[in-house]
N, C-alpha and C positions, 0 to 999 in steps of 0.2 A: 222539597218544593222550591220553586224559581225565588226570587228574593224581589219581592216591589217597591221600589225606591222612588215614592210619588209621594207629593205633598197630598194633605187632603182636600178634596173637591174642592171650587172655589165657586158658590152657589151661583156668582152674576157671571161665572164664565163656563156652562155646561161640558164636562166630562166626554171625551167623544171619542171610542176606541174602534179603531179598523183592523179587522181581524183577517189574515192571510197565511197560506202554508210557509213561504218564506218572503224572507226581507226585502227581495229582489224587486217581490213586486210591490212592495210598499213604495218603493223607493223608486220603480223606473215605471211604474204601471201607475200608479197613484200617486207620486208625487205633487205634481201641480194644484192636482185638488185638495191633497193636506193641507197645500200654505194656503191654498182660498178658503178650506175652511176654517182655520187658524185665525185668518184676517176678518172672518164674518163673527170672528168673536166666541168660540169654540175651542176647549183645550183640548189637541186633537196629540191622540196615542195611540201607536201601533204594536200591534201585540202579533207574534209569528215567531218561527225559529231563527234563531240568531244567526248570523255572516258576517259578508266585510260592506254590508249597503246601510249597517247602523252605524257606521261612522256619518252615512250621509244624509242618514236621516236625523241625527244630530244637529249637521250645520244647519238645516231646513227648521230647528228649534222645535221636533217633531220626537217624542219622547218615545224608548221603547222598550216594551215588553217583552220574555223570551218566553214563548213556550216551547219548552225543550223538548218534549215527544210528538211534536210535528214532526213528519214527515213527508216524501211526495211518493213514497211506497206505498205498495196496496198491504200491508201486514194489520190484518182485524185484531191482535192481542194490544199494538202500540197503538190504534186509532182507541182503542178502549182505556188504553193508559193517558193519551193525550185528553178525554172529554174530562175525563175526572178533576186533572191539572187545570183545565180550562175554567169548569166550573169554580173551585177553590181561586184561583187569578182574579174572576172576573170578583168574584166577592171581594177579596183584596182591595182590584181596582177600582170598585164601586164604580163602572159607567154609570151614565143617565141617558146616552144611546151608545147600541151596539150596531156597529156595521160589518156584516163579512160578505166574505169574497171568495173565489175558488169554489170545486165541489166537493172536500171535504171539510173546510172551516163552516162552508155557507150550510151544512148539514147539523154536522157538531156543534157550531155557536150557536145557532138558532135555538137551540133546545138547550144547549148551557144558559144562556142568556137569558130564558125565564124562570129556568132553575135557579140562580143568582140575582131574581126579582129586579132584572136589569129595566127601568120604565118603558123602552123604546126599542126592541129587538128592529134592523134592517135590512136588504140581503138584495145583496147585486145576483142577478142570475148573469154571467158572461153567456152564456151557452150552453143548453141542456147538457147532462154528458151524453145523452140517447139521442136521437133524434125520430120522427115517426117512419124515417125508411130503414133504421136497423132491426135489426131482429127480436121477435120478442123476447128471448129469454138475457137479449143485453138492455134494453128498452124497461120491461117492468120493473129490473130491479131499483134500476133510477128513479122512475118513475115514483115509486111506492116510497122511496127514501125521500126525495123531494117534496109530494104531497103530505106525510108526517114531521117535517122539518116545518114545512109552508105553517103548519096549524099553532106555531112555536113564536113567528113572527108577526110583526105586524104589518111591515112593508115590503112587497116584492120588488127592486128596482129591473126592470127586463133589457137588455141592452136591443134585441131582437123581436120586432115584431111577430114573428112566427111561434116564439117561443112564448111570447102574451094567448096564444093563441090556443095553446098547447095546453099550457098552466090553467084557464079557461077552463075550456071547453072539453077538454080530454081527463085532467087532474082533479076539476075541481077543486080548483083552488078560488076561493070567496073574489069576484072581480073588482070588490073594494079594496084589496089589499094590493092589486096589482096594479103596475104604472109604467107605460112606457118611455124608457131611460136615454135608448142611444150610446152613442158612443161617441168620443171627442178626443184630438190633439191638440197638441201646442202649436197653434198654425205660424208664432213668428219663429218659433224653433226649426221648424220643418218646413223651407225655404230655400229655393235656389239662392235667392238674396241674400240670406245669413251665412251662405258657405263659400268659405276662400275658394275660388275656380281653379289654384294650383291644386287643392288638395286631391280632384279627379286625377291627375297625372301621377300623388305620389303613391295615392293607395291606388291605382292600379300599375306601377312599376312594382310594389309588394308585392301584388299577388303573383308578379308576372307573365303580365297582359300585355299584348301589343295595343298598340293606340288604331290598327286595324282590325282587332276583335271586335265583336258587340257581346256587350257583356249581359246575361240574364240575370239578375237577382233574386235572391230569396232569403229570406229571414224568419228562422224559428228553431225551436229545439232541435236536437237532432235524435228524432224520435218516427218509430216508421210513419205513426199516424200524422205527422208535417207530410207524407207526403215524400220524404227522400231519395226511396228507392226509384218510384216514378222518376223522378228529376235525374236521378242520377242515368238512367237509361233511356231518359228522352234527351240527354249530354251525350250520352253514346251516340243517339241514331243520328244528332245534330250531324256527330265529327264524320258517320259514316258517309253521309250527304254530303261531305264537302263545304260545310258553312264554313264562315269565320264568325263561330260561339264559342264563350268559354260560359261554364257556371259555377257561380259564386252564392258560395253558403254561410249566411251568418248565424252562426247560435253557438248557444255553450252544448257538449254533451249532459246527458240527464241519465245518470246509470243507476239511479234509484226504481226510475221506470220501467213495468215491465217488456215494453217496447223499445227500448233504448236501443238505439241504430248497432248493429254487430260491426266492431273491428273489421274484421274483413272485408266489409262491401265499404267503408270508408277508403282502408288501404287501393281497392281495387279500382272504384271512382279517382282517389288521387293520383292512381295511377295513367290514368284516360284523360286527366284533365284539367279536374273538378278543382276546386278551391275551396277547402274549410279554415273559415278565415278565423272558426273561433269565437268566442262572444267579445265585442267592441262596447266601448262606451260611445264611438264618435259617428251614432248612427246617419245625423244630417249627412255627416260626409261619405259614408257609406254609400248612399242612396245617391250622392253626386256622380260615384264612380259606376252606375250601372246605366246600362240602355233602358234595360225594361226590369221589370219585376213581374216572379211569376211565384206563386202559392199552387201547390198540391194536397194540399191540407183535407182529411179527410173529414175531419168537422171543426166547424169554428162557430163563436157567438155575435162579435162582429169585429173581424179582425182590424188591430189597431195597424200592425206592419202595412198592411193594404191601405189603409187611408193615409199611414206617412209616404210611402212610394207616390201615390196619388196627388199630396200635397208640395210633394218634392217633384214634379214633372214627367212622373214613369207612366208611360201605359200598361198596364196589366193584365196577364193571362193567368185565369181563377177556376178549378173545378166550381162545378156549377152548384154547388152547396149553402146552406142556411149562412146568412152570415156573409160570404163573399157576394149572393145578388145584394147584397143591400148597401154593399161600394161599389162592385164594378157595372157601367151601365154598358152591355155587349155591342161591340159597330161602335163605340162614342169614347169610352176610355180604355177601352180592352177588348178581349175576347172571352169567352168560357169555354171550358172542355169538359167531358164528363169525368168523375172522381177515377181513381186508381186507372189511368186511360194514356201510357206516356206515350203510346205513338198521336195518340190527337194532342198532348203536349208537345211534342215535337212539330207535329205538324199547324199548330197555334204561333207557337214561338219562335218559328222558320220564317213563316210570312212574314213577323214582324223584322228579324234580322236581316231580310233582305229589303225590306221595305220602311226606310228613314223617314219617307215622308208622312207615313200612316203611323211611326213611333213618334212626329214631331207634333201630327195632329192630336193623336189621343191623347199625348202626354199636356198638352193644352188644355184639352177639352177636362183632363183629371183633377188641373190646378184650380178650372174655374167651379168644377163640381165641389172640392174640399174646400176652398175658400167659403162655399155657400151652405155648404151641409156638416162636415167636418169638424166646427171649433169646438173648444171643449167649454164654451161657456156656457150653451144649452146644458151638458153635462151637468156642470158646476150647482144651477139653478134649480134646475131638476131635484138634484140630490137635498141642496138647501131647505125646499121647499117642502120635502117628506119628513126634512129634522125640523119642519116649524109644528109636526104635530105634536110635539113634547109638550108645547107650550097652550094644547087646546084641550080642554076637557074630553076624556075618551070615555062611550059606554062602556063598562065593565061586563 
């Protein structure tokens, strides 16, 4: 068993553990909100598989927990070794609330967490993994995990309207437990303002861009369901049309997934063009060096990449999916195309790179939407607000 090296509880400062498959996202997805809830007076601890982002979650004075048999593989004998670890942990750790995140922690902790008599079970829904236009035999099994998970917690936080709707009306899941959450960035982080203007020129002399290209952006795993193959063959029809486009892919590979992008169409995209730039930490500047930003994502719950392009000045072209209507407004910030469709991705993205003035308006029209919709201190309040139920008397 993992080794817990925590004081014990400090009764005027409640226990607050955020539970994730890896550190990563403690640390680049949840960060802001640990120090705000840190600062609200919360001893807040992250429990997930160990990397190199608990160093950073350290400086952030943001304590952490490993669970060693996480992983982001579908293997049913290690998810059955991870709940056990979990449950044992969480006693350990004694929370007084539990928060998870992703869809296998938000599965596993939920029902660890009251097996470990945790007071306060929480649970970010990001994004069904199902949605109501796939298939049923990919649809119920989610479905049926998540309303047996639901009956474990006590608060659903929903990032997505639709998926409030779902959990409702479809799941039955109790509408008292459910709330809708939103989604939020660092809006001074993600700022033209906050970013050196040389920095556009040096990262795009890296990738080896001409300052004549318009460059498309995109950011996420490289994973088919992001959506890459699309992208990478609406790069193709770009170059056969004669644009001056390159496109630019930011993420790490993910080869524990069983969709993980095949070597070979990597190699053969790079070879046509494309730019895997890799996973960056210096995304502000990232998003300085693109024209536009476009998502082929085949589901999302409310994608955070799309609201930072947004906030950083991109206009965006979005398959038309859960999650992306709820950033891009169509004709005003962006365009949409229909899912797995890269010639209407090409034919989306073209318009824009010929067309400067409709990438200067929308890119406008995106700043003034995330400045108003965007921040994450709704988020912040939100979340706050479900952990003041620790402190109110609950029916049993």
């Amino acid at each position: 068993m993992t080794r817990v090296d925590l004081p014990p509880p400090d009764p005027k400062r409640p226990r607050l553990v955020h539970l994730t498959t890896t550190d990563m996202s403690l640390d680049w997805l949840l960060g802001p909100q640990l120090r705000a809830f840190s600062e609200a007076g919360y001893e807040v601890v992250g429990m997930s598989a160990a990397g190199e982002h608990v160093e950073s979650l350290a400086a952030m004075g943001i304590a952490h927990v490993e669970v060693s048999a996480f992983t982001r593989s579908n293997k049913p004998l290690d998810d059955v070794k991870a709940f056990f670890q979990l449950v044992r942990l969480l006693r350990a750790v004694r929370p007084q609330i539990l928060h998870t995140h992703n869809p296998k922690p938000g599965v596993l902790g939920r029902i660890a967490g009251r097996l470990a008599r945790v007071p306060l079970v929480v649970n970010t829904q990001h994004g069904l993994y199902a949605q109501p236009s796939d298939r049923w035999q990919r649809r119920w099994p989610v479905y049926i995990a998540e309303r047996v998970a639901a009956a474990f917690g006590h608060v659903e936080l929903v990032q997505n309207e639709e998926d409030v709707h779902t959990l409702v009306h479809t799941l039955h899941v109790p509408a008292r437990k459910v709330r809708l959450l939103g989604n939020g960035i660092d809006l001074v982080r993600f700022s033209r303002s906050a970013v050196d203007p040389a920095s556009r020129a040096r990262l795009r002399a890296e990738w080896g861009i001409a300052d004549s290209e318009v460059v498309c952006g995109t950011v996420g795993r490289l994973v088919v369901e992001k959506g890459i193959v699309e992208l990478a063959e609406m790069a193709r029809l770009l170059r056969q049309r004669g644009l001056a486009a390159r496109l630019v892919v930011v993420g790490p590979t993910d080869t524990d997934k069983a969709d993980a992008l095949p070597a070979d169409l990597v190699s053969t995209a790079t070879a046509d063009g494309v730019v895997f730039a890799g996973r960056r930490d210096d995304m502000p500047e990232c998003y300085a060096a693109f024209d536009l930003f476009v998502t082929a994502s085949w589901r999302e719950g409310f994608p955070r990449a799309a609201m930072e392009a947004a906030a950083m000045g991109l206009p965006t072209v979005a398959t038309d999916i859960r999650g992306n209507r709820q950033v891009v407004v169509p004709g005003t910030t962006g365009l949409m195309v229909p899912v797995r469709d890269a010639t209407s991705l090409a034919d989306a993205c073209g318009s824009l790179v010929i067309d400067a003035d409709a990438r200067q308006r929308m890119g406008e029209a995106a700043v003034a939407r995330a400045s108003a919709e965007f921040g994450d201190r709704t988020v912040i309040d939100r979340t706050l607000a479900a952990y003041a139920l620790l402190r109110r008397p609950r029916p049993a």
